[in-house]
C-alpha positions as CSV (number, residue, x, y, z in Angstrom):
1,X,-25.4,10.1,0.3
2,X,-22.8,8.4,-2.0
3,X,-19.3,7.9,-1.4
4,X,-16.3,5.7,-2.7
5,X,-13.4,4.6,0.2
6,X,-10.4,4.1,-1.0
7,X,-6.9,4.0,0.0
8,X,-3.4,3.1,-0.4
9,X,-2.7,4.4,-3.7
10,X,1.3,4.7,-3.2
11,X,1.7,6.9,-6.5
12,X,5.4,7.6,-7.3
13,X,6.4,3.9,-6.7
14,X,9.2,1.5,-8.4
15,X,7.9,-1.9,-8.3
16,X,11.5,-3.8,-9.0
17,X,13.1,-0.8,-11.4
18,X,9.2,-0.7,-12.9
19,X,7.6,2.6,-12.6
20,X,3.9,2.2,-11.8
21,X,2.6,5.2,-13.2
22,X,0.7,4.2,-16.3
23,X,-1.3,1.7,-14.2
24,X,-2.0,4.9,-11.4
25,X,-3.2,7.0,-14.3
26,X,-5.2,4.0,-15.9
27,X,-6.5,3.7,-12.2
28,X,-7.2,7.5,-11.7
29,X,-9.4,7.6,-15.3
30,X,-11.7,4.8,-14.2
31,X,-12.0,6.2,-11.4
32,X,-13.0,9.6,-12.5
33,X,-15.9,7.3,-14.9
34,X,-17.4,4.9,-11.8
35,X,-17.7,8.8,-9.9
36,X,-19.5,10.4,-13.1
37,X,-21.5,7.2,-14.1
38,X,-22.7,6.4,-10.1
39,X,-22.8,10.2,-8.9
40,X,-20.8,9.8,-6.1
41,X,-20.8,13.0,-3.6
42,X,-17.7,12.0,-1.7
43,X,-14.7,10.2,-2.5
44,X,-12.7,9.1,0.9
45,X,-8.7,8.1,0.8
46,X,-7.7,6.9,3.1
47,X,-3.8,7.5,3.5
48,X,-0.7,6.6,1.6
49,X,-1.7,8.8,-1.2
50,X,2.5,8.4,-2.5
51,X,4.8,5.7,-1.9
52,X,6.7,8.1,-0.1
53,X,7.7,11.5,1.8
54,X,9.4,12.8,-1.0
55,X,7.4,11.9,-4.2
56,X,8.4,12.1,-7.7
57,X,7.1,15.8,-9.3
58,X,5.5,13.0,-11.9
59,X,3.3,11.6,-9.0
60,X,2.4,15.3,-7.6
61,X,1.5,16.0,-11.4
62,X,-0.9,13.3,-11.4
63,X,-2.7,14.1,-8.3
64,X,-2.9,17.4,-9.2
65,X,-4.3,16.7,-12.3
66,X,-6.9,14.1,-10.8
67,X,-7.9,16.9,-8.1
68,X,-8.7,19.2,-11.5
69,X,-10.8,16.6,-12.9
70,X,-12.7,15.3,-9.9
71,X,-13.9,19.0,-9.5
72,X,-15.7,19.0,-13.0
73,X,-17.8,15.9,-11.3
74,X,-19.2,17.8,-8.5
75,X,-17.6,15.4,-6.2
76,X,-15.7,16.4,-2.9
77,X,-12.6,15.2,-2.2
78,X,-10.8,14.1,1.0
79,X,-7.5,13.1,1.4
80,X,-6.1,12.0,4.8
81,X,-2.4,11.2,4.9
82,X,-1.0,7.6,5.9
83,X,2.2,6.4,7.5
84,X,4.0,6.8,3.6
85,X,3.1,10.5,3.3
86,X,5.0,13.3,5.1
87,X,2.8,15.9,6.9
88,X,4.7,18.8,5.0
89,X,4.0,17.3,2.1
90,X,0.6,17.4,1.9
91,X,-0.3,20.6,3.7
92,X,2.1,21.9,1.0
93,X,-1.1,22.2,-1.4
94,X,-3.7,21.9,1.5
95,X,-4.7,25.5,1.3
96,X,-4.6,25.6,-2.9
97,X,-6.6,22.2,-2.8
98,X,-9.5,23.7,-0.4
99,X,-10.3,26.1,-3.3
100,X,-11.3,22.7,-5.3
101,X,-13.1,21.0,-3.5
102,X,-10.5,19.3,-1.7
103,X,-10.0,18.8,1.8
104,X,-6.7,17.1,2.8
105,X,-5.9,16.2,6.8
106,X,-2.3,15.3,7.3
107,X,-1.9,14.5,10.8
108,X,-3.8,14.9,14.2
109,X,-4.9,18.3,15.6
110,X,-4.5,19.4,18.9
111,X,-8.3,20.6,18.5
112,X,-10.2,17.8,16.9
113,X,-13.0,20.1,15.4
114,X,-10.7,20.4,12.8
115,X,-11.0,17.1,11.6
116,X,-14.6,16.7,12.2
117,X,-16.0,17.7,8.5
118,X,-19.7,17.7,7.1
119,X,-19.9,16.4,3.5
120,X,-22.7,17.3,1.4
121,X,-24.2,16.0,-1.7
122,X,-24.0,17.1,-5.2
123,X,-26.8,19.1,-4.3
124,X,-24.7,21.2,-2.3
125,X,-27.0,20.1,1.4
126,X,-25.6,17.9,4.1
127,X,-25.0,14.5,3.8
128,X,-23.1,12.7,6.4
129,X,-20.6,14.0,8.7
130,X,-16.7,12.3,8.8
131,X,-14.2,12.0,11.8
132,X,-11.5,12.6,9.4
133,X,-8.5,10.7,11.0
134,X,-5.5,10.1,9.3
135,X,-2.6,7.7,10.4
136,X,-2.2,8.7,14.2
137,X,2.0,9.2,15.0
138,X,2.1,8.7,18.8
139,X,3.8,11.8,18.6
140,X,1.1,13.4,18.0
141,X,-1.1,12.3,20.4
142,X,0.9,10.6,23.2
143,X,2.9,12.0,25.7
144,X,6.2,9.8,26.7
145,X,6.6,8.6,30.1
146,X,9.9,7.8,32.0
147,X,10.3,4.0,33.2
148,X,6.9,2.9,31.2
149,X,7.6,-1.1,30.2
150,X,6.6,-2.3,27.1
151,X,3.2,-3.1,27.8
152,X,2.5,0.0,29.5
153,X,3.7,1.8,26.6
154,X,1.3,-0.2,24.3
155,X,-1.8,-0.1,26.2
156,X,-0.9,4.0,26.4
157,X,-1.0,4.2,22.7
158,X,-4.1,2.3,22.4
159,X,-6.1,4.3,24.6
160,X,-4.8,7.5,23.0
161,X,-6.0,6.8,19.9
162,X,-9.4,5.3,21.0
163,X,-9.3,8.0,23.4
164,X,-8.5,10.5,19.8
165,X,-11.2,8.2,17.9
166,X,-14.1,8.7,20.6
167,X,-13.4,12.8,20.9
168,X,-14.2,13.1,17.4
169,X,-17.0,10.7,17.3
170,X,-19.0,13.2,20.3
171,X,-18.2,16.5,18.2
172,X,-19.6,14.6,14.8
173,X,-22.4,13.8,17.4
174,X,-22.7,17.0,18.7
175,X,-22.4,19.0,15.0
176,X,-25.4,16.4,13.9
177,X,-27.2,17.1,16.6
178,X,-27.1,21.0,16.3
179,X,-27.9,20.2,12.2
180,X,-31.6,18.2,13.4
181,X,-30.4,15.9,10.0
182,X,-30.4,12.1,10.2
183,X,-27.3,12.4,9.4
184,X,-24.1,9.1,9.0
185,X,-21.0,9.4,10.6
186,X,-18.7,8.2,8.5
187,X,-14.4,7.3,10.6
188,X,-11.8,6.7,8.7
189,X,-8.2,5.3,9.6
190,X,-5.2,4.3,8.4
191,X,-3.8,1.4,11.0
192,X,-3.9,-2.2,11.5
193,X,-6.7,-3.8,13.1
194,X,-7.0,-7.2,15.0
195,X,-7.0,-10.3,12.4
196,X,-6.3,-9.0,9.0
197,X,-4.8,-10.1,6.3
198,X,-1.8,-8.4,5.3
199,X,1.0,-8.4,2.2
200,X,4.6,-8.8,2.2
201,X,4.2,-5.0,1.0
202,X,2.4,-3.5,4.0
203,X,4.9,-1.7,6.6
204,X,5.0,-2.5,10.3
205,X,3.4,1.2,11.5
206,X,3.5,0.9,15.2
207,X,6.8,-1.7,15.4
208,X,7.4,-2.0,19.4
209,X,4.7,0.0,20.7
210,X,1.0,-1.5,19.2
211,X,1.0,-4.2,17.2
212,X,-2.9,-4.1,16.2
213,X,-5.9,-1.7,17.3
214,X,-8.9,-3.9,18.3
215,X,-11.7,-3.5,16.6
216,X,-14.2,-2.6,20.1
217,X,-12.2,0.1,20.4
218,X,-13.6,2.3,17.2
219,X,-17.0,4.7,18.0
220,X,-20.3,3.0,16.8
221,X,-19.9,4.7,13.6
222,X,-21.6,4.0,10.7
223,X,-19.2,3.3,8.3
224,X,-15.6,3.1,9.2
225,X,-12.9,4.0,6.2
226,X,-9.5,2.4,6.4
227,X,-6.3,1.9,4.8
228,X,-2.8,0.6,5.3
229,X,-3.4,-3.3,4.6
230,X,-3.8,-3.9,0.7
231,X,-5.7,-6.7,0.5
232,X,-9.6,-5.5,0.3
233,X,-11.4,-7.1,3.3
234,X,-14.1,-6.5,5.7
235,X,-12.4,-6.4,9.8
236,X,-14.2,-9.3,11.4
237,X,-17.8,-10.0,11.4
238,X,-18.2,-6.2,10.6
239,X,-19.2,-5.5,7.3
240,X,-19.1,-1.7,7.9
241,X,-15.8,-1.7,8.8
242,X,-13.5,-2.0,5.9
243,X,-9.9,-2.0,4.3
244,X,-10.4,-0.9,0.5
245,X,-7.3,-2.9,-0.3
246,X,-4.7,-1.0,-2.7
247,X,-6.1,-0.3,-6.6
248,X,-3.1,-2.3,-7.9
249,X,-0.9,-4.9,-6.9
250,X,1.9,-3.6,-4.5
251,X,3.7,-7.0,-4.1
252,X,3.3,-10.4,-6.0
253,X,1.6,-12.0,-2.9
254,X,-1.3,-9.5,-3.5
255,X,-2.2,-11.1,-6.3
256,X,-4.7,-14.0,-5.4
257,X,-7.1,-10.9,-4.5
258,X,-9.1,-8.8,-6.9
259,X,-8.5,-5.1,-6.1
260,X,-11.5,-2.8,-6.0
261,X,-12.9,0.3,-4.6
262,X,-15.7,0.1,-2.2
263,X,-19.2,2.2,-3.2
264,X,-21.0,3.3,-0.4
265,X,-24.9,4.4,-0.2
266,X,-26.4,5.8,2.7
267,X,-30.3,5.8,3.7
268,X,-31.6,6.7,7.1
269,X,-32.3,4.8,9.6
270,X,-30.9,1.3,7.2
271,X,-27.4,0.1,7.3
272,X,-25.1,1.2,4.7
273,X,-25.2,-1.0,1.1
274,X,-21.9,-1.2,0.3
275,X,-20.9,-2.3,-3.7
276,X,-17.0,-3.6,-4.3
277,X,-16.4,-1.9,-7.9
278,X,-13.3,-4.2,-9.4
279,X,-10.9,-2.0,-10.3
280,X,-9.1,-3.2,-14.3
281,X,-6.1,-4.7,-14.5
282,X,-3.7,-2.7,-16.7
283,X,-0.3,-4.5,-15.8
284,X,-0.2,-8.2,-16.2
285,X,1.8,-9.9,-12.7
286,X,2.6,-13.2,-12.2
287,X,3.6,-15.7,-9.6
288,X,5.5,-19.1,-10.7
289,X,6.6,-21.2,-8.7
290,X,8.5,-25.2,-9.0
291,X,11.3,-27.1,-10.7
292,X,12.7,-26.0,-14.1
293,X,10.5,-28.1,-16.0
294,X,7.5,-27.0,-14.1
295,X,8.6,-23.3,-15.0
296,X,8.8,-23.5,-18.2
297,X,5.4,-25.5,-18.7
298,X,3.9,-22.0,-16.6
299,X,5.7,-19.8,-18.9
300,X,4.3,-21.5,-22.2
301,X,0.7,-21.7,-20.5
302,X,1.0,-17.7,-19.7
303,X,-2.1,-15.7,-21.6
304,X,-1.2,-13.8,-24.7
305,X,-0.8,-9.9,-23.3
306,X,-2.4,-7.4,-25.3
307,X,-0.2,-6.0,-28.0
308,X,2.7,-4.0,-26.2
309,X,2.3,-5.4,-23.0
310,X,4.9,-7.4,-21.1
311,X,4.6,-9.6,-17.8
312,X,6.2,-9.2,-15.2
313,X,7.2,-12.1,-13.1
314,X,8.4,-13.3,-9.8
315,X,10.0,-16.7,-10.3
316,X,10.5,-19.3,-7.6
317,X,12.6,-21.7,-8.2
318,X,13.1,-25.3,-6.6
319,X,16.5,-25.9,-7.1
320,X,19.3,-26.9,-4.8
321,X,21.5,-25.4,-7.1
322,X,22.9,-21.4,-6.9
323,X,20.7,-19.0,-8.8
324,X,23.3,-17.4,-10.8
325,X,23.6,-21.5,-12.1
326,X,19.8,-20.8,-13.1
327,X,20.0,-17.7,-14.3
328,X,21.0,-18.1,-17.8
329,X,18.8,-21.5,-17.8
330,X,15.7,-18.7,-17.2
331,X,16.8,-16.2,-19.9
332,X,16.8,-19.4,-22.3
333,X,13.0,-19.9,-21.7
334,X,12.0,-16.1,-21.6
335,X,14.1,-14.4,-23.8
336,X,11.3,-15.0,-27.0
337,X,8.5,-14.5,-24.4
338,X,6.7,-11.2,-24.0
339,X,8.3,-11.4,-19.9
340,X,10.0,-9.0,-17.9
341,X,11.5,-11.5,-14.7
342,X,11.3,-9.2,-11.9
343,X,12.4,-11.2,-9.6
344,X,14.4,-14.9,-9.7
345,X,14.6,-16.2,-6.3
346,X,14.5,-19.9,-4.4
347,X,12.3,-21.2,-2.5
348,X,12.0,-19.9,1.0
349,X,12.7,-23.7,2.7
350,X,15.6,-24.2,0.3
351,X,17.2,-20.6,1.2
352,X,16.9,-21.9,4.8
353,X,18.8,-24.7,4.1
354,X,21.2,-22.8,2.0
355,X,21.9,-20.5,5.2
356,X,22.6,-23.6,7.2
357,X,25.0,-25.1,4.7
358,X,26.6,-21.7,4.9
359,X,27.3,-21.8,8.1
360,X,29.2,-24.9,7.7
361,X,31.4,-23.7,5.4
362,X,34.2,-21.3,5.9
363,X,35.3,-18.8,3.8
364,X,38.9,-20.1,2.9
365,X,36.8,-22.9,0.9
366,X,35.1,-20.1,-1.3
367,X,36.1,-17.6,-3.7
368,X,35.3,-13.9,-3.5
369,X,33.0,-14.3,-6.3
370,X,31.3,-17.8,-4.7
371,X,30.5,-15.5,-1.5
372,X,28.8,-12.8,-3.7
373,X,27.2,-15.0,-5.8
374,X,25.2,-16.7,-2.7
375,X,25.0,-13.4,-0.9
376,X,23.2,-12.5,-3.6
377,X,21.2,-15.8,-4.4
378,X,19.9,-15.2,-0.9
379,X,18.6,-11.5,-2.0
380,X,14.8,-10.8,-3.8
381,X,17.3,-8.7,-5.9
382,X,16.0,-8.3,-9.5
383,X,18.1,-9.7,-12.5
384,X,18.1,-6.5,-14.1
385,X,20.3,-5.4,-10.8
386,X,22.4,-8.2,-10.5
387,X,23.3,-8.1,-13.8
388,X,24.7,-4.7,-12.9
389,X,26.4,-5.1,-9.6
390,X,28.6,-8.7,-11.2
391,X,30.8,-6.2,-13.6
392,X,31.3,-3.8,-10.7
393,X,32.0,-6.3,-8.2
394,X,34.6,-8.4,-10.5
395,X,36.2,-5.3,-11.1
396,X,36.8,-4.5,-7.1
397,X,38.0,-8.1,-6.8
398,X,40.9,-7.3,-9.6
399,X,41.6,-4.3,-8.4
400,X,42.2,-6.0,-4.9
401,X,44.5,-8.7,-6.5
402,X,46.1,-6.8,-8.4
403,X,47.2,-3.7,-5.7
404,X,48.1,-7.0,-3.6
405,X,51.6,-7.1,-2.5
406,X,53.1,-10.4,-4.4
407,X,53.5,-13.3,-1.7
């Protein structure tokens, strides 16, 4: 048995006023080729199929047409929903998407045979059976009790979803035993675990209630799928435990890792060999960072894109001056530059001491448009925005003056 895990895909998203979706349906091509060219018989994602509840029609067009492709291959398809996704989304198709070879699992059923599925081979016999568990809403599994502390209330939501994690585990048990196969059980998950390392782009799932599940508390499974942090990584010493990591760069911290998609074989009675397939950068990102001079050595030092490519660029700056003092400085140095500045922004010790200077000063001592400037200095606002908003806010501030009663 063959599989690919991945995860995280957020189709539909705006990275800074960007749209992603040439690199998605760079992404999705390859991935249809690495399925053809290694045979898989199961490709597993593992939530956050769109960036968000109410996708673009754009992004919904691209997974449909990816769910058409993949069917050509022979390979089955599952697609379990992540903290991103709304549940009526995706069962929106779930019936139409069973006819092709598609199975998609939204949220947690009250009976969890439901999400206990056997995967076969190309072949068409079994191959490994999957606890199909998507992200787990405490909703959905936990009932609320009156004058529970805190720590009660995390502990309850722990257990429940080890307790949700263990009842699937016995059925895939159970189901394997009644096949006679030597059959892998394959969990998935979308959560965080103990000691990852996350991204400035990964939401807080569980804020108040569980901060991270520990890692003791999944079945002895033999592969365990997960998503939700983006940075590809094994969970511990556990190298069948696994985050696929996102297939392209959600934030510009995310880019020291190479992002990949994880290639799974399965032999009886051997631990799984797991491959890391490197997925292809499409969309140049960089990260720069210093003093003016040090910029613009980094943006003369920048590779040559391929022909009708731009960077994009997140640009911090070491300055004790006000950005909007910078900005024009920056434009100088990448106006001739194949470089889209995303995002212009100070250092995060120099905005602290900004904030503290702030607080010194009071606001008689300022103009309208000194406040806005520095509220927005303080923002990871792109230029692109800025350069809007300082029209629309110059033209409040006359209005104001102007409807002002003359002293």
């Amino acid at each position: 048995m063959r599989i690919i895990h991945t995860a995280d895909w957020h189709l539909g998203q705006y990275f800074y006023t960007k749209s992603r979706a040439p690199e998605h349906q760079a992404f999705l091509d390859w991935l249809i080729v690495q399925i053809t060219e290694h045979q898989v018989d199961a490709l597993i994602v593992a939530g956050d199929i769109f960036d968000n509840g109410s996708p673009p029609s754009y992004a919904r067009e691209m997974l449909n047409r990816f769910v058409v492709a993949l069917r050509t291959t022979g390979c089955q398809l599952v697609l379990l929903a992540g903290n991103h996704d709304a549940v009526a989304t995706l069962n929106e198709s779930r019936d139409l998407l069973a006819c092709l070879n598609t199975r998609v699992i939204a949220n947690a059923a009250e009976d969890v045979t439901q999400q206990v599925l056997t995967l076969n081979t190309r072949q068409g016999t079994p191959g490994a059976m999957l606890c199909a568990i998507p992200f787990l809403r405490p909703r959905d599994i936990l009932r609320s009790l009156a004058g529970q502390s805190g720590v009660e209330k995390q502990l309850a939501l722990q257990d429940a979803i080890s307790e949700h994690y263990a009842q699937c585990y016995r059925h895939a048990c159970d189901l394997r035993d009644t096949l006679a196969l030597p059959l892998p059980i394959i969990a998935t998950g979308h959560l965080t675990t103990v000691g990852v390392t996350a991204s400035e782009a990964v939401r807080e799932i569980y804020i108040g209630s569980l901060d991270a599940f520990p890692v003791q508390a999944f079945p002895p499974a033999d592969y365990i799928a997960l998503g939700h942090i983006h940075r590809p990584q094994r969970v511990g010493h556990s190298e069948h435990i696994r985050y696929s990591g996102s297939p392209i760069a959600l934030s510009f911290d995310e880019l020291g890792s190479e992002k990949s998609v994880a290639l799974i074989d399965f032999t009886p009675d051997v631990p799984p060999e797991i491959t890391l397939l490197p997925v292809p950068v499409t969309q140049p990102m960089r990260l720069i960072k210093g003093n003016l001079a040090d910029i613009e050595q980094q943006l003369h030092s920048l590779p040559e894109p391929e022909a009708g490519q731009r960077v994009w660029l997140d640009i911090e700056i070491a300055t004790d001056t006000y950005l909007s003092d910078m900005q024009q400085r920056i434009q100088q140095l990448t106006h001739t530059l194949p470089v889209d500045v995303l995002l212009l922004r100070r250092n995060r010790e120099q905005r602290l001491q900004a904030i503290a200077r702030e607080k010194k000063e009071t606001l008689d001592e300022l103009s309208p448009q000194d406040v806005f400037e520095r509220k927005l200095a303080l923002t990871d606002m792109a230029q692109e925005q800025q350069a809007r908003l300082r029209p629309l806010f110059n033209e409040i501030v006359r209005d104001v003056s102007e409807g002002a009663p003359q002293a």
